[in-house]
Rosetta silent file (secondary structure, phi, psi, omega in degrees, C-alpha in Angstrom):
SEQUENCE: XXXXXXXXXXXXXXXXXXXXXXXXXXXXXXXXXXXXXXXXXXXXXXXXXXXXXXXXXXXXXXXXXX
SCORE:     score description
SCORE:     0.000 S_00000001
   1 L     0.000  149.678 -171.355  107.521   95.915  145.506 S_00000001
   2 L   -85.134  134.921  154.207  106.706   96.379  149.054 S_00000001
   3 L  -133.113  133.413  176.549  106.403   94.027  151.580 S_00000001
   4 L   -65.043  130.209  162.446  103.858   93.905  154.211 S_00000001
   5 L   -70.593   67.426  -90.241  104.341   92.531  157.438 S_00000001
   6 L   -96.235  111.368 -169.383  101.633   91.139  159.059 S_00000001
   7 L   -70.681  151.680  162.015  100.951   93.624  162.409 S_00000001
   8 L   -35.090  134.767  144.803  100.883   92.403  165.564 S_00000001
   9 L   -39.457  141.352  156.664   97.472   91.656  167.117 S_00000001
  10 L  -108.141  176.550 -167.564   96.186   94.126  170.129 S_00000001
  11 L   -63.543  -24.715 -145.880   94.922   93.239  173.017 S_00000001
  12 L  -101.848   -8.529  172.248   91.333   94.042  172.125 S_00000001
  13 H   -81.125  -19.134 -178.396   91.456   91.708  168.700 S_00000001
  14 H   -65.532  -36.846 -134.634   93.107   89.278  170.953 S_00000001
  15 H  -115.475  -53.874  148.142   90.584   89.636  173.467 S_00000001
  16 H   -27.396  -51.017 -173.759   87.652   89.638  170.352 S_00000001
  17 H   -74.033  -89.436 -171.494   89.563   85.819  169.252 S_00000001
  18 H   -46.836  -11.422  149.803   89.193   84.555  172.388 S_00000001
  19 H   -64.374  -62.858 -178.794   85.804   85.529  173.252 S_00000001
  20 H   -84.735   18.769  140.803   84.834   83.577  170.048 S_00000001
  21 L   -63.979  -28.585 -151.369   86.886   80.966  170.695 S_00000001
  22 L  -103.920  -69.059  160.020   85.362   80.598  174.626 S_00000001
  23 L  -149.270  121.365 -160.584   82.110   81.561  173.337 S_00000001
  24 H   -42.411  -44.601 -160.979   80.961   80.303  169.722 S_00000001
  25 H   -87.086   32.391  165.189   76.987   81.583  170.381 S_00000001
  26 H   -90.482  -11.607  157.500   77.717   85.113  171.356 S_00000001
  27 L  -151.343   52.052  165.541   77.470   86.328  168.044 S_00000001
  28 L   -73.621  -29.723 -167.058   75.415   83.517  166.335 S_00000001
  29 L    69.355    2.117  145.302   71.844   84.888  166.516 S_00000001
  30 L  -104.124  121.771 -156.793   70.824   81.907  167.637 S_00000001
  31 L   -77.617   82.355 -163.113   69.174   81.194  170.615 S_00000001
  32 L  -109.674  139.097  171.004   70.385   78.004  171.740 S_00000001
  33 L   -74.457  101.081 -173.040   70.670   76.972  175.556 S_00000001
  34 L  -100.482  152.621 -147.600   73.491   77.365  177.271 S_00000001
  35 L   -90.682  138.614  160.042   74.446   75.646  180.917 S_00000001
  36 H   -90.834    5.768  144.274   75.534   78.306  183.065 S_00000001
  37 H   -41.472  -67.153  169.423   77.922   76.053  184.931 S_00000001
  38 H   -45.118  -78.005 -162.441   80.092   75.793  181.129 S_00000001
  39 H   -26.724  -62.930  135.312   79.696   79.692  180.997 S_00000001
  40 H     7.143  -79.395  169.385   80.783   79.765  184.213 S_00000001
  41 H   -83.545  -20.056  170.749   83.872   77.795  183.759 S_00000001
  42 H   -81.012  -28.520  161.843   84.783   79.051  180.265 S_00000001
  43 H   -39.298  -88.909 -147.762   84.733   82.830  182.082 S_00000001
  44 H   -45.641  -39.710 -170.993   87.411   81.357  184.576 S_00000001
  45 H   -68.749  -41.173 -169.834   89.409   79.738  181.687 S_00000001
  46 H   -73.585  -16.845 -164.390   89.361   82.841  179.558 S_00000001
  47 H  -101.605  -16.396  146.163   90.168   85.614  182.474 S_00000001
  48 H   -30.001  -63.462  178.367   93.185   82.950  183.402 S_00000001
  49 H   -57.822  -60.947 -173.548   94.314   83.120  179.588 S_00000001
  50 H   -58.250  -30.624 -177.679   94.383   87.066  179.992 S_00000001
  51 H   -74.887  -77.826 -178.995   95.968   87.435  183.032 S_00000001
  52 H   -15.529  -67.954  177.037   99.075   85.061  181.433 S_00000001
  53 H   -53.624  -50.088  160.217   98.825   87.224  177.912 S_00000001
  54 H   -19.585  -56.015  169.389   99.328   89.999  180.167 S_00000001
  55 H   -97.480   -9.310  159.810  102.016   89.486  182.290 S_00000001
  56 H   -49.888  -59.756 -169.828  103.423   87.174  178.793 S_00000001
  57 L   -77.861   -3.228  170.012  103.392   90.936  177.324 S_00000001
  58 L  -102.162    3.187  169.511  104.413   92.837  180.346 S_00000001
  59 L    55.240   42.167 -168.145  107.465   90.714  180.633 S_00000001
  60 L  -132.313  158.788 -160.003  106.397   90.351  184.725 S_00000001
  61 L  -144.662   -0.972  172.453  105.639   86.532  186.357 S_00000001
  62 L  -109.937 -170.604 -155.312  104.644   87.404  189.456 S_00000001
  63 L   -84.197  140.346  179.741  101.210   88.452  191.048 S_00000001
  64 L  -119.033   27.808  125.485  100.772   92.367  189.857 S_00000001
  65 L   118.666   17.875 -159.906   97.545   92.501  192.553 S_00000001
  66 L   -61.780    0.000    0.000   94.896   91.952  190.249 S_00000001
């Protein structure tokens, strides 16, 4: 019997979690009101997170000039 290995994520399922982690009502259908301050700051948090997985997966720690 074979055994599977569970593949790595990519970036863009990675990218796909953390949108619906960051934000739940983007593919709710329901039109519920959202503060555009939160949006706002949940943007900032999430393009933060990316830049890290990025340079986590590029093995680089410095600024690359983004």
């Amino acid at each position: 019997m074979e055994s599977e290995e569970p593949r790595p994520q990519t970036f863009v399922e990675r990218v796909l979690a953390l949108l619906e982690e960051h934000f739940p009502w983007l593919g709710s259908g329901d039109d519920e009101p959202v503060s555009g301050a939160d949006t706002i700051n949940e943007v900032v948090d999430l393009y933060q997170s990316l830049l890290r997985e990025r340079d986590k997966d590029h093995g680089s720690g410095g600024d690359s000039g983004a």
